[in-house]
C-alpha positions as CSV (number, residue, x, y, z in Angstrom):
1,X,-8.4,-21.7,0.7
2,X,-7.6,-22.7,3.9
3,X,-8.3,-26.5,3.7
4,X,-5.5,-27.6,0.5
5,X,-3.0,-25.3,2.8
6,X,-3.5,-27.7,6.1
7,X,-3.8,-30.8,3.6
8,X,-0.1,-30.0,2.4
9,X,1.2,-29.0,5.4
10,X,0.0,-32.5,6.7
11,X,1.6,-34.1,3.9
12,X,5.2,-32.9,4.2
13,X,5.1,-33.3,7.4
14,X,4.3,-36.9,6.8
15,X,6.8,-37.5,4.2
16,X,9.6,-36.2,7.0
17,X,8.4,-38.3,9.8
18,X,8.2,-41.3,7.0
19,X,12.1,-40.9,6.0
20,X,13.2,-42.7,9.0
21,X,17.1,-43.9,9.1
22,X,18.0,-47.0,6.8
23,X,21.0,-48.1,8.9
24,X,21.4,-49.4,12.0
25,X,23.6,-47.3,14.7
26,X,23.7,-50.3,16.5
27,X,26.8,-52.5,15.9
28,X,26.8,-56.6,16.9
29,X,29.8,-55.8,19.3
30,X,27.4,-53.4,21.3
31,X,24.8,-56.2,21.2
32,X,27.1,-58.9,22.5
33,X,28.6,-57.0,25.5
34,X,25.4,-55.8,26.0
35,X,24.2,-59.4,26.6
36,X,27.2,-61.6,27.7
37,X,25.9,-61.9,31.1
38,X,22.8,-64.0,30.2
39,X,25.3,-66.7,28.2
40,X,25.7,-68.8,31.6
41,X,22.4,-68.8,32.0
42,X,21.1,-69.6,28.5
43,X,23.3,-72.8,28.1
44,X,21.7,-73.9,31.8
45,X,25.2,-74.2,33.3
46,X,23.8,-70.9,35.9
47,X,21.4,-68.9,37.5
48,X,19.4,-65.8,35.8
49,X,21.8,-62.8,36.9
50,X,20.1,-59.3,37.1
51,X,22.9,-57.9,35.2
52,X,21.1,-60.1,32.2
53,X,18.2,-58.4,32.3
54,X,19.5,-55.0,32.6
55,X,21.4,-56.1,29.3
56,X,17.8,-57.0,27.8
57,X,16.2,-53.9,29.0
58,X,19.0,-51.6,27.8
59,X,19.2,-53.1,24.2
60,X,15.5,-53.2,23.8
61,X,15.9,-49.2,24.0
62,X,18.9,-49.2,21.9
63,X,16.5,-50.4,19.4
64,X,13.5,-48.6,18.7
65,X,13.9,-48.3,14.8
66,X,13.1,-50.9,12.1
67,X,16.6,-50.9,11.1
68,X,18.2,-50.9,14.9
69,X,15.5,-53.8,15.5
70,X,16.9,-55.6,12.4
71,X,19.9,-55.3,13.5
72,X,19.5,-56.9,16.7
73,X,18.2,-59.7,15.1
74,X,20.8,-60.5,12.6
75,X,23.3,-59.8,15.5
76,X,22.0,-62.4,18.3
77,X,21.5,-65.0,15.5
78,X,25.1,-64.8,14.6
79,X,26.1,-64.8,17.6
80,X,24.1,-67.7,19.1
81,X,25.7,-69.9,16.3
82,X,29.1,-69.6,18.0
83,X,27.6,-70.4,21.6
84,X,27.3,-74.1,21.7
85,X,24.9,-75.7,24.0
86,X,22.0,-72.8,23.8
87,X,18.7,-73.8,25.4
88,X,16.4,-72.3,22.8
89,X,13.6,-72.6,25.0
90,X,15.2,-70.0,27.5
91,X,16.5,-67.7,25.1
92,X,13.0,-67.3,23.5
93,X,11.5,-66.6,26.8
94,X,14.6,-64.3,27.8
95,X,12.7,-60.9,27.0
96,X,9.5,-62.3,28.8
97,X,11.3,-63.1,31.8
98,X,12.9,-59.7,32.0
99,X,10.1,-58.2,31.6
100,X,10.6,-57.2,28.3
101,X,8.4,-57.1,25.2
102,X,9.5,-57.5,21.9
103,X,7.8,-57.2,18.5
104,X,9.0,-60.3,17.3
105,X,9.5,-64.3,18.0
106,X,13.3,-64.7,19.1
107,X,13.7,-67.9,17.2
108,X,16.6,-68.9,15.0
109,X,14.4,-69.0,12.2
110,X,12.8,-65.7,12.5
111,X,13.6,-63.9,9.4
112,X,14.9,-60.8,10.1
113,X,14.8,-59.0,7.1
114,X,11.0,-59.3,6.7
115,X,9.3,-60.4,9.9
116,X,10.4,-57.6,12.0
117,X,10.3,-54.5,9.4
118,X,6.2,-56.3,9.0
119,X,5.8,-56.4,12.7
120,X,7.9,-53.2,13.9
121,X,7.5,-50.4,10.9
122,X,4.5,-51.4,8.8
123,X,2.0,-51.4,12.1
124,X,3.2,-48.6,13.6
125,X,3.5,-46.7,10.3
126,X,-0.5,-47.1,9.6
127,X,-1.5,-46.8,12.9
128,X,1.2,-43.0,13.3
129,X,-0.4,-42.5,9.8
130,X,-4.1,-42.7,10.9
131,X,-3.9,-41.1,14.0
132,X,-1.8,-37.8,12.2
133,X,-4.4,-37.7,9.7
134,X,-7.0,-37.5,12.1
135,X,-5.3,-34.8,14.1
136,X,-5.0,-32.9,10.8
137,X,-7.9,-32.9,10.3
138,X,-9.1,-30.7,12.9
């Protein structure tokens, strides 16, 4: 009788880690100061300042969620239509040259709403899902 006790145990545990937030706590006026300092840069009128990528670094850990990530998104591509003379080669190679890596293309077309949840929640969902079944299961 011990086995269907473990199995359902595994399964609300599951369903809890599964119920992950549907709104972002990040707002687009957190993203934008968080980033102002790489503008110069991204419009080639400057050098890459280290405060940039500390700016990079720090949102990339602001947003660890599907929704946070989502977030971000729609957040930089608003903003970059107000920034006129963006190189978009330099701003999709601005987490790369920070040294960070995100889960999705930064490109103005990148389609926020389904690319990233795809990328961000639905891997990492199977692969947290296998690996908790297999732990269960000993």
């Amino acid at each position: 009788m011990m086995f269907p006790s473990k199995i359902t145990t595994c399964i609300l545990v599951l369903a809890v880690y599964m119920a992950a937030p549907s709104e972002s706590t990040i707002t687009c006026g957190t993203v934008t100061s968080t980033l102002a300092r790489c503008i110069g840069y991204l419009t080639n009128s400057g050098s890459l300042p280290s405060d940039c990528c500390v700016g990079v670094k720090s949102l990339n850990q602001m947003a660890q969620t599907t929704p946070d990530r989502r977030q971000v998104c729609e957040c930089l591509k608003s903003a970059a239509k107000d920034i006129t003379g963006l190189n978009t080669d330099l701003v999709a190679t601005l987490p790369t040259t920070c040294g960070v890596s995100v889960p999705y293309p930064i490109r103005f077309s990148t389609n926020c709403d389904t690319y990233v949840s795809i990328t961000c929640s639905f891997v990492c969902f199977i692969i947290h899902t296998i690996t908790f079944f297999f732990e269960c299961g000993k």
